[in-house]
C-alpha positions, 0 to 999 in steps of 0.5 A: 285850129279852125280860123274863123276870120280866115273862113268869113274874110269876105266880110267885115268882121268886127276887130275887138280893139276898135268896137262895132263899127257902121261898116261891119258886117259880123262878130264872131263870139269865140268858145273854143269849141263852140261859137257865135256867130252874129250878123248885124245886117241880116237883109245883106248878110242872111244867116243862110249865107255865113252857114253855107260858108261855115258848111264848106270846112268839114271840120265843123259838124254842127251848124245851126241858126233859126227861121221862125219857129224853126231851127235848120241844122246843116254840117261840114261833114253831111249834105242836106239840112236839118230842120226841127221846132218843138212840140210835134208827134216824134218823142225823144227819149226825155219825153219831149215832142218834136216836129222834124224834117231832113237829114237826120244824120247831120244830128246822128240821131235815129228815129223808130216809129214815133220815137227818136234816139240820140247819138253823137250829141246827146239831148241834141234838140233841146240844147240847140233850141234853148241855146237859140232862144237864150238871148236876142240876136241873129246868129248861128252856133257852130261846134267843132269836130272832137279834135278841132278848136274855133279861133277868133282875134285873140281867143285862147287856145288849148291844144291838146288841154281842156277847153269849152265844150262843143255838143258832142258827146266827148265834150257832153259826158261827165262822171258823177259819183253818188254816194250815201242813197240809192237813188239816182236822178231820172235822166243822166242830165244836168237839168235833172240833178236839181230835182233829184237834189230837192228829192234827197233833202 
């Protein structure tokens, strides 16, 4: 179990029973193998700050939060930062454009010419830009290394079992089974399936 209110217990973290209160300083929205972390007062506690801390346990491989435009990736396991913002000259194999700088690694991803190859975190970009973007807020996304699970106050456990998934690919890929056509959808995405769907009707 990765402790987070153990990790981040120099600052004030908000306890679920009580609220948030003028004095606190973080909340943690915990999911297992992935989790929100929040800043209230991003001026006294840079999102910059919590990731450096989060960078210390090797046990979380993927750090992210936004700056601008831009998302930066950082990871307990690889040095550096990563940075990336959609529409750039670098295309990944799903056809979407990126601009990119940095450790690479921290994202397992290879790049040949203007072309990037996922590894380890399958559609990794657009999963972490959308999830950025999916509500208002400054807060990071932490995923836990295969093996590990985030825990919060009171956050169930699964050890060993089932749980919410993190951006690996362990937690990404699912078996589908297709049967009565021949076709199947472009990519190997869930986002894909509605088209493919709508296509067979």
């Amino acid at each position: 179990m990765i402790h987070l209110r153990k990790l981040l217990d120099s600052y004030r973290i908000v306890k679920l029973r009580k609220g948030v209160r003028q004095e606190d300083q973080v909340v943690l929205g915990v999911n297992e193998r992935m989790s929100y972390i929040y800043t209230l007062h991003p001026e006294k506690v840079p999102l910059s700050d919590l990731a450096k801390v989060m960078q210390e346990d090797n046990r979380i491989d993927v750090i992210a939060y936004k700056q601008g435009e831009a998302v930066t990736v950082m990871s307990g396991m690889h040095d550096g930062q990563f940075h990336f913002r959609p529409d750039g000259p670098l295309c990944d194999e799903y056809g979407k454009g990126w601009v990119t700088e940095g450790n690479m690694e921290i994202l397992d991803m290879k790049r040949k010419g203007n072309k990037i190859f996922y590894g380890n975190y399958p559609d990794a970009l657009a999963r972490l830009h959308a999830s950025l973007l999916s509500h208002e807020g400054e807060y990071l996304i932490v995923s836990a290394k295969p093996g590990y699970e985030f825990k919060g106050e009171s956050s169930p456990t699964h050890i060993g079992g089932a749980s919410h998934g993190g951006l690996h690919k362990e937690d990404s890929s699912v078996s589908m089974i297709i049967c009565g056509t021949n076709s199947s959808p472009r990519h190997l995405r869930t986002v894909d399936l509605k088209d493919w769907i709508i296509s067979l009707i």
